[in-house]
Backbone bond lengths (Angstrom), bond angles and torsions (degrees), N, CA, C in turn:
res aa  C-N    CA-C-N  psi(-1)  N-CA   C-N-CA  omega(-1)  CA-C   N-CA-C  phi
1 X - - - 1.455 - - 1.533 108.34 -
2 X 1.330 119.91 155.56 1.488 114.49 -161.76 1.590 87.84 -102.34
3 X 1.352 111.82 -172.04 1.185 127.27 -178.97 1.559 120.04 -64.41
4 X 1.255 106.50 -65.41 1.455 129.38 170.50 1.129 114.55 -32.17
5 X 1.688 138.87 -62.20 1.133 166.97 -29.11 2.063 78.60 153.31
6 X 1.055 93.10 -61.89 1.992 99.57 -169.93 2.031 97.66 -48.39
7 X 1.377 86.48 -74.30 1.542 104.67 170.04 1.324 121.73 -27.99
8 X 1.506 112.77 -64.16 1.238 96.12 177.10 1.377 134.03 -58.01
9 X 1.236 103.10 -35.15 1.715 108.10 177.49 1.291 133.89 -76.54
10 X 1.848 110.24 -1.74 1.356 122.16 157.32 1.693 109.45 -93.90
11 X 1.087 129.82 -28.45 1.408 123.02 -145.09 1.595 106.00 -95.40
12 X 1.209 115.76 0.53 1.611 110.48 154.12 1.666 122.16 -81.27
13 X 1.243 101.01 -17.46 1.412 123.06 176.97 1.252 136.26 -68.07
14 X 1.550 85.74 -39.45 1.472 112.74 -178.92 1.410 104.84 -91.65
15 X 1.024 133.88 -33.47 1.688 140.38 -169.85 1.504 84.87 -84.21
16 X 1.329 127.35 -50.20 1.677 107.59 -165.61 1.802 111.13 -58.45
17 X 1.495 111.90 -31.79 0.834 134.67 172.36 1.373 123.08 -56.92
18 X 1.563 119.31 -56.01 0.950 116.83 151.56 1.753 144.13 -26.82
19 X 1.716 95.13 -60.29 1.304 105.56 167.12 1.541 121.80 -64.65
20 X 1.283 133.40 -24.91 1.271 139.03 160.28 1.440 127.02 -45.82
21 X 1.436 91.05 -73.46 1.624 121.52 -179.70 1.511 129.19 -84.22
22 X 1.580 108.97 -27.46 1.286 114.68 178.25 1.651 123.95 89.71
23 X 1.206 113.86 15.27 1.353 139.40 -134.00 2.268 85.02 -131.31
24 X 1.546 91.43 101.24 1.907 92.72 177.42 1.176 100.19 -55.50
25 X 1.414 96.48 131.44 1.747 111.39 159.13 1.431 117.77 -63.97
26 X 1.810 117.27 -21.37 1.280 102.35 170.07 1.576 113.13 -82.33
27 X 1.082 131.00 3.64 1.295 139.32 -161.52 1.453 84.43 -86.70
28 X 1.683 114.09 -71.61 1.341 121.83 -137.50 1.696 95.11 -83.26
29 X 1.188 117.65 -22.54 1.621 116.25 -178.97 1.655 94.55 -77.86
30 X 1.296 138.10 -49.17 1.413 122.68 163.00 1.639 125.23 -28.47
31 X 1.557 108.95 -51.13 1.442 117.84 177.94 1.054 118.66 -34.11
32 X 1.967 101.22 -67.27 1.462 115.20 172.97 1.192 111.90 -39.34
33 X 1.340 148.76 -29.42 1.380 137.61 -131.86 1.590 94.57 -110.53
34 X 1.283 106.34 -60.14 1.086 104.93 164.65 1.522 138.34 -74.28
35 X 1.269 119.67 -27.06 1.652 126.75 170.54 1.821 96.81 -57.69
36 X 1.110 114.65 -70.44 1.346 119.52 -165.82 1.804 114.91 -87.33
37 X 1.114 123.48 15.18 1.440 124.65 -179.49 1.477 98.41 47.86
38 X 1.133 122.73 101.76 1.653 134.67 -172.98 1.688 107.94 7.53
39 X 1.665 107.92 53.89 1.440 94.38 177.12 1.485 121.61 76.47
40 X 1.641 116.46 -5.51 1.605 105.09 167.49 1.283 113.37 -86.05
41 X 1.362 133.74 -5.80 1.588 127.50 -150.46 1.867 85.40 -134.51
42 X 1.149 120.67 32.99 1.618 109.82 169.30 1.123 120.51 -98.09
43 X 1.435 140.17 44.21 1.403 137.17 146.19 1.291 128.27 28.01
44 X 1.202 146.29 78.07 1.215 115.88 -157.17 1.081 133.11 97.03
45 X 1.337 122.40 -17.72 1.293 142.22 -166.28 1.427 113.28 66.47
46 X 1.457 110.09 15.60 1.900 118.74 175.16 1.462 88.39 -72.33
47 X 1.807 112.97 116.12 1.399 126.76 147.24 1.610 126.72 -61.84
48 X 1.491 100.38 -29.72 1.467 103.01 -147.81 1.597 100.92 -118.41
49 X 1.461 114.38 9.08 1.957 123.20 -158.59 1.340 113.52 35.93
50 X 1.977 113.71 44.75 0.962 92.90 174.64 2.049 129.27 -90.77
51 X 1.263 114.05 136.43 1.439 118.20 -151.46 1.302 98.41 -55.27
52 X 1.334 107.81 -177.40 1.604 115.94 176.65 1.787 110.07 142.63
53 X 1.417 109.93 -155.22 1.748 88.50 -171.75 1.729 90.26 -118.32
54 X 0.882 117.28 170.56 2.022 122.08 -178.60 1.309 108.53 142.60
55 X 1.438 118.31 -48.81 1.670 106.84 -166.15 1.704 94.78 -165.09
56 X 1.391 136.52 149.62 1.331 134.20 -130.44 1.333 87.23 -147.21
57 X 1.656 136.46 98.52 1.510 148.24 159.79 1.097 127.37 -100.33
58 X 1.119 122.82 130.88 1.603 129.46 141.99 1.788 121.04 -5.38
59 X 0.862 117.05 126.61 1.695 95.43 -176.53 1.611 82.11 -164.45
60 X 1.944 110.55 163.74 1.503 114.20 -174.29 1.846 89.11 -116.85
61 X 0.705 95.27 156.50 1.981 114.73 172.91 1.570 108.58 -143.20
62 X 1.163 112.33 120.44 1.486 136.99 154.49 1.423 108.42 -64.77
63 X 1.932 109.25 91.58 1.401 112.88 -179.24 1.649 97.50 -110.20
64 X 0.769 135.56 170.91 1.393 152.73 143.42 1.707 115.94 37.56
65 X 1.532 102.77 61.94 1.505 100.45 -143.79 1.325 147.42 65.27
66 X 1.359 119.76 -17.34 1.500 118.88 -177.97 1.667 104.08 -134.44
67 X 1.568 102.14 158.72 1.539 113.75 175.10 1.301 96.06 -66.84
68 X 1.546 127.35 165.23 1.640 143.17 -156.12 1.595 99.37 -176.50
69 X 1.482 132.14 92.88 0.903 117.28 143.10 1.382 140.98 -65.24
70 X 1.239 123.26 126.78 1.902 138.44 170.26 1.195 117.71 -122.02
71 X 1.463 107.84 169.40 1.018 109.60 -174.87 1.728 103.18 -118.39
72 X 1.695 122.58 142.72 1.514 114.36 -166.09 1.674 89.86 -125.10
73 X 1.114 85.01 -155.54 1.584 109.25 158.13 1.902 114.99 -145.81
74 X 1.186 91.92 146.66 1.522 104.18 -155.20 1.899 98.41 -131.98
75 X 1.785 104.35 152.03 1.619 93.78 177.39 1.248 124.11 -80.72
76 X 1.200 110.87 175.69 1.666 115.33 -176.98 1.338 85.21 -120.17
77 X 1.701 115.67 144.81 1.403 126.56 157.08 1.629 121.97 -130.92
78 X 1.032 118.02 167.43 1.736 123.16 -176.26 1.488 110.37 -60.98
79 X 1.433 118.88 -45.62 1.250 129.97 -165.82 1.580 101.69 -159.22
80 X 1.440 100.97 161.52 1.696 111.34 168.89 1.247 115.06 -80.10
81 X 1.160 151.06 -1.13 1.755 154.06 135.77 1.863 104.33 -36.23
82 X 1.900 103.53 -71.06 1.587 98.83 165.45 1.622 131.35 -43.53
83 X 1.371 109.51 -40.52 1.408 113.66 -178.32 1.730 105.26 -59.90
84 X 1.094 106.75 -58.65 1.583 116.05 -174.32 1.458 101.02 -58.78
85 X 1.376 128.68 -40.54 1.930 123.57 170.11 1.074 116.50 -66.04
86 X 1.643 120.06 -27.02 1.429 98.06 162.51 1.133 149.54 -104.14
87 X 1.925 90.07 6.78 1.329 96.61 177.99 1.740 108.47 -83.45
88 X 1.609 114.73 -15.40 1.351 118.87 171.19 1.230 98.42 -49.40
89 X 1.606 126.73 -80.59 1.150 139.60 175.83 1.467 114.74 -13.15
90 X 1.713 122.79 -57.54 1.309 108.62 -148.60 1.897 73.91 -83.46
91 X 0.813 128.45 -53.37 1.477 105.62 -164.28 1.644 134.36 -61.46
92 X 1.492 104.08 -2.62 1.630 130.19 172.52 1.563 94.32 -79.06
93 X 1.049 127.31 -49.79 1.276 125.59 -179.17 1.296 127.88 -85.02
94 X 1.137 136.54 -6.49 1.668 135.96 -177.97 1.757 80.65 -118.39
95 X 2.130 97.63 118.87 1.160 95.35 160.98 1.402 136.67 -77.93
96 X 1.334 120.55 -5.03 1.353 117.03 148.64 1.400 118.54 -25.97
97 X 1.682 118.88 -59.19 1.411 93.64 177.80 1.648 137.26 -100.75
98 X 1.220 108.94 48.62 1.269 126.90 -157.05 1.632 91.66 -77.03
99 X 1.158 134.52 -46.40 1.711 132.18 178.36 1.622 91.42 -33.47
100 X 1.422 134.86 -74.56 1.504 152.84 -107.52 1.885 69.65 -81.16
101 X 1.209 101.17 -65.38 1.709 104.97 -149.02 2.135 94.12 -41.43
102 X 1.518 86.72 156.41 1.437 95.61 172.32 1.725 119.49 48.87
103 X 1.392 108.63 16.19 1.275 115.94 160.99 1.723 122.94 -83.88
104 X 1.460 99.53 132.20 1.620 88.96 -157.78 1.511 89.48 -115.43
105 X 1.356 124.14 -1.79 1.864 104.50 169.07 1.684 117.02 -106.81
106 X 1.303 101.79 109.91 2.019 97.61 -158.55 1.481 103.48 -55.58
107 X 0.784 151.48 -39.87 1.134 164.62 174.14 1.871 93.08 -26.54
108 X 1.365 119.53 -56.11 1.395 117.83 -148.42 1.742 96.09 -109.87
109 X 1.153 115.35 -10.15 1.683 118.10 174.59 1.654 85.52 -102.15
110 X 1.465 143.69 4.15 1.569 108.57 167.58 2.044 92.44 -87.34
111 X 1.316 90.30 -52.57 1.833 92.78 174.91 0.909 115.43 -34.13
112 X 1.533 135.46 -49.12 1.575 140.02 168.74 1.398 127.48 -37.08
113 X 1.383 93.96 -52.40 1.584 116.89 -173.53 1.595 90.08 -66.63
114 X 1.350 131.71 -73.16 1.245 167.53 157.54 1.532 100.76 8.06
115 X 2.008 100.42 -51.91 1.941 109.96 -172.51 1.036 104.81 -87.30
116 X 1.267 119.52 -40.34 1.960 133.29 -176.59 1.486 101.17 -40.76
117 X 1.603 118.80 -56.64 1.678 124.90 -164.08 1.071 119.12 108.34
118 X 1.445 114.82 40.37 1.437 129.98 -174.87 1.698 105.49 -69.66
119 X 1.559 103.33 -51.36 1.672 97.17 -171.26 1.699 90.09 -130.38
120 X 1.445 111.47 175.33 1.434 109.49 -162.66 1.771 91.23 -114.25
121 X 0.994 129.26 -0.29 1.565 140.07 149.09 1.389 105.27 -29.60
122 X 1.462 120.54 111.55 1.666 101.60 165.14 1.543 110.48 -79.12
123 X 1.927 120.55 -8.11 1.457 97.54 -175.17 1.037 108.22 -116.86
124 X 1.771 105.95 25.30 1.848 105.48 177.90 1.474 121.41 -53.03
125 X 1.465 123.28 -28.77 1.413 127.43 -171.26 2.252 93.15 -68.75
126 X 0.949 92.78 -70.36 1.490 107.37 -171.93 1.822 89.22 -36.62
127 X 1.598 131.51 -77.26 1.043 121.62 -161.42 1.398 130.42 -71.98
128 X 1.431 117.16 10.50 1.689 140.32 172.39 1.793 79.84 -89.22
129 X 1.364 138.73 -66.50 1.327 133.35 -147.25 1.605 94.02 -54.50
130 X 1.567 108.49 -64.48 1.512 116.26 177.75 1.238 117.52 -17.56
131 X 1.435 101.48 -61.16 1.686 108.98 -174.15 1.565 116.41 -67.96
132 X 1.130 113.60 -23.85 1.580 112.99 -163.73 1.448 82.55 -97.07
133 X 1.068 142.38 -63.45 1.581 132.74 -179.23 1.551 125.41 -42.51
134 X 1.527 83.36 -33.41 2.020 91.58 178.03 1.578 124.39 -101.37
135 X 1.191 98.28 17.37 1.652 112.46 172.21 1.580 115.07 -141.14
136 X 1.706 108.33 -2.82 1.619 105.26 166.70 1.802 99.61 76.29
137 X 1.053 125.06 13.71 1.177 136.18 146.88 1.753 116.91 -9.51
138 X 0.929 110.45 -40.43 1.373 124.75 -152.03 1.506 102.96 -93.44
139 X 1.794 118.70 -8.05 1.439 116.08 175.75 1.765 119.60 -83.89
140 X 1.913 98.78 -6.53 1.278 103.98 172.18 1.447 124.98 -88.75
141 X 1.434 110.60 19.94 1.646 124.23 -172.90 1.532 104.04 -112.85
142 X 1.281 95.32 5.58 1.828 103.50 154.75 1.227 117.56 -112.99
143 X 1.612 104.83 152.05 1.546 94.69 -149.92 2.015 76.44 -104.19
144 X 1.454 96.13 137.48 1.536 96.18 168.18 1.689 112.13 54.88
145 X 1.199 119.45 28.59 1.457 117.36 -155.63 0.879 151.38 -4.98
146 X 1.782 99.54 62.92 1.091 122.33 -148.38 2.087 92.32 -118.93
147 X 1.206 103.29 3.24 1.625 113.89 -161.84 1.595 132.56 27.75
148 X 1.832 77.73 51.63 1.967 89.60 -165.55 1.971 91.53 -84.21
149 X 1.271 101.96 161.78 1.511 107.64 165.43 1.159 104.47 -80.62
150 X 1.365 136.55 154.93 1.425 145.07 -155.80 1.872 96.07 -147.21
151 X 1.604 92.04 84.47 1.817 93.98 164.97 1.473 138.57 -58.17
152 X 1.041 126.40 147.08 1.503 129.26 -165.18 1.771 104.79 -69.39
153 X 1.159 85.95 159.31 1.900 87.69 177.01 1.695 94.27 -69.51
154 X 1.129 126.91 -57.63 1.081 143.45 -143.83 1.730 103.88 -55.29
155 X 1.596 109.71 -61.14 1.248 133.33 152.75 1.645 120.21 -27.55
156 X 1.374 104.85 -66.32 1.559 102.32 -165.58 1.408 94.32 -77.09
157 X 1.366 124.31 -22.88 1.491 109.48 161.82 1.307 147.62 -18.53
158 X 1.776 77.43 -72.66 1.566 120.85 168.98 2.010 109.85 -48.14
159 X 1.184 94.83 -58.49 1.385 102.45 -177.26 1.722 113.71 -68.01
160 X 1.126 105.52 -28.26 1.862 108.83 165.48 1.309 124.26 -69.08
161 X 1.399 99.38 -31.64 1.722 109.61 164.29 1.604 108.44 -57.21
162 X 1.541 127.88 -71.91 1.397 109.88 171.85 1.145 146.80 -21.99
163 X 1.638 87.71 -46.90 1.889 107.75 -161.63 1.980 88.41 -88.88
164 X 0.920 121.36 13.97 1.695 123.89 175.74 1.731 106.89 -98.77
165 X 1.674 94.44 -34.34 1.400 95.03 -166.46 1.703 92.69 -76.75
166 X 1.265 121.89 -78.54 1.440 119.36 159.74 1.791 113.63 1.51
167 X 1.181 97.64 -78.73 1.592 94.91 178.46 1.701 132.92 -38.76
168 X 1.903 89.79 -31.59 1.534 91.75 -170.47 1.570 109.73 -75.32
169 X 1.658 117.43 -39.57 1.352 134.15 -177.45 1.302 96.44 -48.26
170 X 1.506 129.55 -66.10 1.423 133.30 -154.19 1.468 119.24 -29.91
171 X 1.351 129.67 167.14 1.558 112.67 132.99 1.354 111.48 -130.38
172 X 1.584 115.02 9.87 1.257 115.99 175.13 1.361 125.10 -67.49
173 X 1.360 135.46 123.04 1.746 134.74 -156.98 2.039 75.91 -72.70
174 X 1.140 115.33 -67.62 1.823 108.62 -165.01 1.039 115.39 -37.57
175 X 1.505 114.09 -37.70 1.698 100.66 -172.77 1.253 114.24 -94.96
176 X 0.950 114.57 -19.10 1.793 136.74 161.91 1.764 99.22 -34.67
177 X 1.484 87.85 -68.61 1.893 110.46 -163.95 1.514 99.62 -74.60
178 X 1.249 134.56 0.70 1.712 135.82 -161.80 1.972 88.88 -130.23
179 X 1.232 122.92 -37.10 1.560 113.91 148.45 1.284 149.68 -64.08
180 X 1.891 109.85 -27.23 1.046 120.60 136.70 1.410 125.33 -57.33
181 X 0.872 120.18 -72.04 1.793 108.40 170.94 1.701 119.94 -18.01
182 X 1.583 78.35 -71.05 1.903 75.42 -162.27 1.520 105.35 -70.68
183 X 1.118 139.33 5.35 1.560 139.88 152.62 1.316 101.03 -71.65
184 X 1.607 141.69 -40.48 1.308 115.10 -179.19 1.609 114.50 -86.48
185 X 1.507 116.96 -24.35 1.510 105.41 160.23 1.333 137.69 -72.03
186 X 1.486 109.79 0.11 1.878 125.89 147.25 1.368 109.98 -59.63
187 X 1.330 113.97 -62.70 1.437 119.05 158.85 1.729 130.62 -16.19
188 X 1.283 92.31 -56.01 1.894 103.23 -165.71 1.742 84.91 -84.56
189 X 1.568 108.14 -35.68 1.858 100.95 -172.58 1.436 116.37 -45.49
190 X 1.705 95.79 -34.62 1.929 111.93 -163.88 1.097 88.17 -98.82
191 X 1.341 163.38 -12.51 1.436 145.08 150.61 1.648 86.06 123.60
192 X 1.327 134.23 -2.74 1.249 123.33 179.29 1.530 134.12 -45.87
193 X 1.436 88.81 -41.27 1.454 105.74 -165.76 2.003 103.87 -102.75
């Protein structure tokens, strides 16, 4: 598969992802690129080598100064859409990487990822930048290229909860019907709707 061709078939994935999780699509479409060598070395459909039990590979680790090949076990997934959701996932959930989320300059969420202990690479941060700089990576961190900010579920949540409490006090039908609204355009903000 060519390059182009690689990209496209992660980068809806990654942007949906994005809008969910908060997690740059140029970040996480870099991963792929490099975790899996543009998608030839994904096993499983693991983009990202992330470990776990399913199928048992060869893999190199940067221990103690030097490369070390072993052998682990790594996950298996249905498709590369799942791989990319769970790698959102595993990093939404280990607060280690709580800096990365909602970082909007890639440059400083690959370093993040990079300090947290994501990969045992000391120049993985630097060679995610490479890639996202040398393939323009960075036009998929607009949503619809439209360069809207894309709010978290979590967030517009938060903010629907208010505009509920508001709603309940009211008895005005307008502001009622003008609180409904702007609770469902939180919605479309967080990609919900």
């Amino acid at each position: 598969m060519n390059k182009d061709r690689f990209i496209e078939q992660v980068a809806p994935a990654a942007q949906a992802n994005m809008r969910e999780f908060g997690i740059l699509a140029s970040v996480t479409i870099a991963q792929t690129i490099l975790e899996s060598g543009w998608g030839n070395h994904a096993s499983g459909n693991n983009l990202f080598g992330i470990k776990g039990s399913g199928q048992q590979l060869v893999t190199q680790e940067f221990i103690n100064g030097r490369w070390l090949q072993i052998v682990d076990g790594f996950c298996v997934y249905d498709s590369w859409y799942e791989s990319i959701r769970d790698h959102s996932y595993f990093l939404t959930q280990n607060p280690r990487y709580a800096n990365v989320l909602h970082e909007l300059d890639y440059r400083l969420a690959c370093q993040k990822l990079q300090q947290a202990g994501y990969a045992t690479d000391p120049l993985y941060a630097d060679k995610l930048i490479r890639i996202i700089e040398g393939s323009d990576l960075t036009r998929f961190d607009q949503i619809e290229g439209k360069g809207e900010y894309m709010m978290s579920c979590e967030d517009a949540d938060k903010i629907i909860m208010f505009l509920s409490a508001a709603w309940t006090i009211t008895e005005d039908a307008e502001a009622r019907a003008e609180f409904h609204r702007l609770a469902d355009e939180l919605r479309k903000a967080s990609g919900q709707l």
